[in-house]
N, C-alpha and C positions, 0 to 999 in steps of 0.2 A: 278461216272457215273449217271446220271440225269434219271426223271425217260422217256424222250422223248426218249432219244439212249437207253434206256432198252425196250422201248415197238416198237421202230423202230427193234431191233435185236430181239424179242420175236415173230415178225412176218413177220423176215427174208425169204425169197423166194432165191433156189440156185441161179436160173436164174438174180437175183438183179445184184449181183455181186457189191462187195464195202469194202472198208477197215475201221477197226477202229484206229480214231489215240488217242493216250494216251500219256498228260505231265507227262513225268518222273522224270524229274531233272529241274532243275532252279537255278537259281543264280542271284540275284539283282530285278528290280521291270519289273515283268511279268503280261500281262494280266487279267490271269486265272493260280489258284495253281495248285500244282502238284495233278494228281490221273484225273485233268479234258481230258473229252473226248469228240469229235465228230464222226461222220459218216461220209462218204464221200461214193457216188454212185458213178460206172464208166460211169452214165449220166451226171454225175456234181452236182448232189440233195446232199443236205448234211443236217444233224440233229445234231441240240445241237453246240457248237461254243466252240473256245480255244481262245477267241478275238477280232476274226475279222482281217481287217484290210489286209498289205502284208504278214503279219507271218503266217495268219493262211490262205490266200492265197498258200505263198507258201509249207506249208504244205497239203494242198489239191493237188496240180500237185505231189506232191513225194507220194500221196494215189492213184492218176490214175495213175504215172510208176508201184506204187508198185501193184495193181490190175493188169493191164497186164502181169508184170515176175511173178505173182505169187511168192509174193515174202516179207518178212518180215524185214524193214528197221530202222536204228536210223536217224531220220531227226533233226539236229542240227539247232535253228534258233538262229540269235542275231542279237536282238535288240538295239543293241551300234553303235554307232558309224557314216559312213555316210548316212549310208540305213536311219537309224530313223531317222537323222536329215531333210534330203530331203523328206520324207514321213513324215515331223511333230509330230510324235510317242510322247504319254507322255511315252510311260514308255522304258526304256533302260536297260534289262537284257541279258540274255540267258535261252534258255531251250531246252532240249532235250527231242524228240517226240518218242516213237514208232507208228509205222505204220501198220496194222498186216492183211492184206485178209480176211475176211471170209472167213472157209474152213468147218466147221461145225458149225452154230448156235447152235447145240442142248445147248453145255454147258449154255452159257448166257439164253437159254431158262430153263433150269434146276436153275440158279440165279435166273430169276425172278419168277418161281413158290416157290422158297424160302423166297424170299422179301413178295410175299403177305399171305405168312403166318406168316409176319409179327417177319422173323428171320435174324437176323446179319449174314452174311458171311464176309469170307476174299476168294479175289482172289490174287492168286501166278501165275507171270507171268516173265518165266526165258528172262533176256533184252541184256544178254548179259556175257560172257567166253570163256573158254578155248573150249568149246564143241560150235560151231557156230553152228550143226543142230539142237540143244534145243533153240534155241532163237523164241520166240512165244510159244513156249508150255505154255500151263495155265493150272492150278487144282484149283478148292473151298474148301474152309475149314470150319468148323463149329466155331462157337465162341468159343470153348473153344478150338480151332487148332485142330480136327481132319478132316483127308482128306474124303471127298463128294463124288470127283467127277472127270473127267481129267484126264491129265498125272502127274502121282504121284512124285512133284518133290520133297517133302520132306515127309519124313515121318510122321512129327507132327510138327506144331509152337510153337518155344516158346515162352512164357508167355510173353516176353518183346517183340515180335514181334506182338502180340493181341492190338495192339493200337489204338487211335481215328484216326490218320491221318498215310497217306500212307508213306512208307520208302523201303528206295533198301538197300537189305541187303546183303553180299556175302558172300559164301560157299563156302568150300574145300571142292573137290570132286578128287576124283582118277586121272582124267584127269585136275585137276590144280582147278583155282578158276570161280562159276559162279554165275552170277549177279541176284538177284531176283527182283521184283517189289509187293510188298504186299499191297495189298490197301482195308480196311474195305471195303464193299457193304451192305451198310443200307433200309431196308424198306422206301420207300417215305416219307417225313415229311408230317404233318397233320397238319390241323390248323381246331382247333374244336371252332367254335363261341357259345355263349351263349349268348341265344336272336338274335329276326330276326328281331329290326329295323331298323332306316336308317342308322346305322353307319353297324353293322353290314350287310346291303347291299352293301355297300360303298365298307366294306370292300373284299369282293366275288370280286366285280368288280374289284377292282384294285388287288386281289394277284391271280386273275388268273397266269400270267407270273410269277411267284415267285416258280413255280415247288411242289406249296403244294396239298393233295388231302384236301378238303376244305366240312368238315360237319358243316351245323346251325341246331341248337337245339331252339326250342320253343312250348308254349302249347296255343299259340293262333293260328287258322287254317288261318285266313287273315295273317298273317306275315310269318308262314312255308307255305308260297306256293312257289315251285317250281317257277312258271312263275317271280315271283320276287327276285329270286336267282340264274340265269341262272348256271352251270358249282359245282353245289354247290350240295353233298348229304342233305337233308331236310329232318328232324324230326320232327314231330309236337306231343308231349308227355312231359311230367312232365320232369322239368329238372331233378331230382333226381333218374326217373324210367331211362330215357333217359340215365343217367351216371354211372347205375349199370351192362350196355349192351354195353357200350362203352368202347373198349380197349387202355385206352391207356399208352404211352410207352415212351421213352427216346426221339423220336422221335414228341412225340404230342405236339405242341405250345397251350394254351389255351386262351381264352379272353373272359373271361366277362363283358358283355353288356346288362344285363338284363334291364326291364323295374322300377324295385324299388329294393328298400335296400334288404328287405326281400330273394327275390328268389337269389340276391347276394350273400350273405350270406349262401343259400343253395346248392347255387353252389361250392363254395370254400371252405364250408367243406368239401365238397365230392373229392375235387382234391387235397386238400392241400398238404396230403399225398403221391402222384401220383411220381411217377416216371417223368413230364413234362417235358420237357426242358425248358419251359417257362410259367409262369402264370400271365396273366396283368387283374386287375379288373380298372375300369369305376368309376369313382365318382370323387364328391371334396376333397382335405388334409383334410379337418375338417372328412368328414362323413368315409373318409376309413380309418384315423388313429381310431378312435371310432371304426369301426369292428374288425380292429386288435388287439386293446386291450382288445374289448371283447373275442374274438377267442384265445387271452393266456391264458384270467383269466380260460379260457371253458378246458385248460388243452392244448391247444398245442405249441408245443415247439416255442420257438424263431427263432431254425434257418431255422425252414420249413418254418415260417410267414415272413422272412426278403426275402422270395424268389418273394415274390408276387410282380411287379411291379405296381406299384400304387400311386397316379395317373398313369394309362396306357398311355404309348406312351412318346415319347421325346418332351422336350420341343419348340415345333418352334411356337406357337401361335396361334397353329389351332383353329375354332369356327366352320366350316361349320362340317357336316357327311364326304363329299370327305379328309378335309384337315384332320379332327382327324384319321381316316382310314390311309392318311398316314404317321403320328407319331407312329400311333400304328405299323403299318408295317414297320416302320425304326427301333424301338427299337427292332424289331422281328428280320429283320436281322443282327442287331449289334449281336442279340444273338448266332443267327444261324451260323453266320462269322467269330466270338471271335473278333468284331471290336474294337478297343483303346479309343473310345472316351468315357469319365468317365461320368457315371451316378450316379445319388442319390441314395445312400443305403437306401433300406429299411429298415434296419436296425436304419437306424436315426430318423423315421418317429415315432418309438416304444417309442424313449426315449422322443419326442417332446410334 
C-alpha cells in the first residue's frame, strides 16, 4: 500500500464512501504486483493505480457496484486473450482483485500511526473459505506476528509467514479451509541526499512521484534552502551531527553528493554500518576505488564496503545534474523492485 492510499485512508470521512481494491493473486505478466492497491470514491476519484488502462477500469465499476451493495467482492480480471489484444495491452496475465467498502477507517488509521513510528506491520485479510461472512475481515500484526489490532483471525503468524513480500496462505478451521492475505505494511521509504547541489536538486525534482519522503542534508545555508528544494525536508548542519539524529532503517535509500572527497568520506562512515537498503556515493572509479580501500585498511569489513554503489547510478551516459539524477534514480529503483538487470559488483571495484 503506497504511502498516497495510506494518507487518503488516514483522512477518511464516513460520508466519502469508497472501496479499497487490493491484487491478490496473479499469474503471468500483470501491470502491478500482488499486495498493490488503489482507492476508488463512489464519485469516481480514485488514489494510487493497479495499471491503468481497461483492467483497472474495470476494476473501478466492480468498486462502485461494490460500494452501493455494500458489499466485499473478488473481481477476476484477464488480461489474455481478445480484450488485450483489441485494447493493445503489453502485458497478458490474470489477477485476482479484492474489492472491500470502507466500513471503519479507524484500523488503517491505527496502520499508519504505526508506519510513522517508523514500525513494520503485517495486515491479515481473510479473501476467501468455507465461512463467506469473514471474507473482508482484517487484523495488524506486529513484526514479530503478534495481533495489534482487528478481528483476531489468527492467533499469532508464523515465522515463515513474517516475510518481505505478500502471500495467501490457508487454514483449517472448524468450519473447513479459509483463505488469508498477508501482506508486510512498511514505513514510507526515504531517500536521504547528502549535499544540496545541483544534482542533488535534480534529484528532489524528479523522485517527487517515486512515493519516497525525501530529506537533503547540507552545512552550507545558500544550498539547504528550502525555496531550492521544493517537497524535500531541509537540513542545514554538519553532515555528521545531521547523521547522529537521523533514523535510519531498512527502509532509507542514501546518496551521496557532497561537495568534495573529504565530507564524502565522512558521510559513509557514518552509514556504512546502517541498516540502508541502498548507499550510492558520487565520484570518479579512480577517486572512489582509493576511498574504498582506504576505508578497509580503517578496519571495515569487505562485505559492508561491496554494498556501496559507486560510481552511483547506472550506466546510460548521463553528463547534465537532470540526466545523472536519473541514473541514480534508476539504480534506486532496480533496487527497490529486485529488478534483473546485472550490475557491477562492488565487489570488483576492491580487487581492481
Amino acid at each position: 500500500m503506497d504511502k498516497a492510499t495510506l494518507e487518503a485512508l488516514r483522512n477518511y470521512r464516513p460520508e466519502d464512501k469508497a472501496a479499497l481494491a487490493t491484487i491478490i493473486r496473479s499469474k503471468g505478466s500483470t501491470p502491478r504486483g500482488i499486495g498493490t492497491s488503489f482507492l476508488i470514491y463512489a464519485d469516481g476519484r480514485t488514489v494510487g493505480t493497479i495499471g491503468g488502462g481497461c483492467a483497472e477500469a474495470e476494476v473501478k465499476q466492480g468498486a462502485l457496484t461494490a460500494i452501493d451493495y455494500n458489499e466485499v467482492k473478488i473481481h477476476h480480471v484477464d488480461l489474455t486473450g481478445d480484450v488485450a489484444e483489441d485494447e493493445g495491452m503489453v502485458c497478458g496475465g490474470i489477477m485476482d482483485v479484492i474489492i472491500e467498502p470502507i466500513q471503519d477507517p479507524g484500523l488503517f488509521q491505527e496502520m499508519e500511526s504505526y508506519l510513522a513510528e517508523n514500525k513494520n506491520i503485517y495486515s491479515c485479510l481473510v479473501v476467501g473459505g468455507a465461512e463467506r461472512e469473514n471474507v473482508g475481515k482484517r487484523a495488524i500484526y506486529d513484526r514479530e506476528g503478534n495481533f495489534i489490532s482487528g478481528t483476531q483471525i489468527i492467533e499469532r503468524l508464523k515465522a515463515e509467514w513474517l516475510a518481505a513480500e505478500p502471500m495467501l496462505v490457508n487454514l483449517d478451521t472448524s468450519a473447513g479451509t479459509m483463505e488469508v492475505f498477508i501482506q508486510p505494511v512498511t514505513p514510507p521509504n526515504s531517500l536521504l541526499i547528502l549535499g544540496a547541489g545541483y544534482i542533488a536538486q535534480a534529484l528532489v525534482a524528479s523522485a517527487g512521484e517515486l512515493d519516497f519522503e525525501i530529506t537533503v542534508v547540507d552545512d552550507r545555508a545558500d544550498f539547504a534552502n528550502p525555496a531550492k528544494l521544493p517537497g524535500a525536508r531541509v537540513i542545514c548542519n554538519k553532515f555528521t551531527k545531521a547523521l547522529e539524529n537521523y533514523p535510519v532503517t531498512e527502509n532509507t535509500y542514501i546518496v551521496i553528493v557532497t561537495r568534495g572527497h573529504r565530507y564524502d568520506a565522512e558521510c559513509l562512515r557514518q552509514v556504512i554500518s546502517s541498516p540502508a537498503a541502498y548507499i550510492g556515493m558520487i565520484g570518479s572509479r579512480r577517486r572512489t576505488r582509493l576511498l574504498l580501500r582506504q576505508l578497509e585498511e580503517e578496519g571495515y569489513p569487505r562485505e559492508e564496503l561491496a554494498k556501496v554503489k559507486t560510481p552511483i547510478g547506472l550506466d546510460i551516459g548521463g553528463e547534465t545534474p537532470g540526466e545523472i539524477a536519473i541514473s541514480i534514480l534508476a539504480e534506486i529503483i532496480l533496487k527497490k523492485r529486485k529488478g534483473t538487470l546485472l550490475l557491477e559488483n562492488s565487489t570488483e571495484k576492491l580487487n581492481t
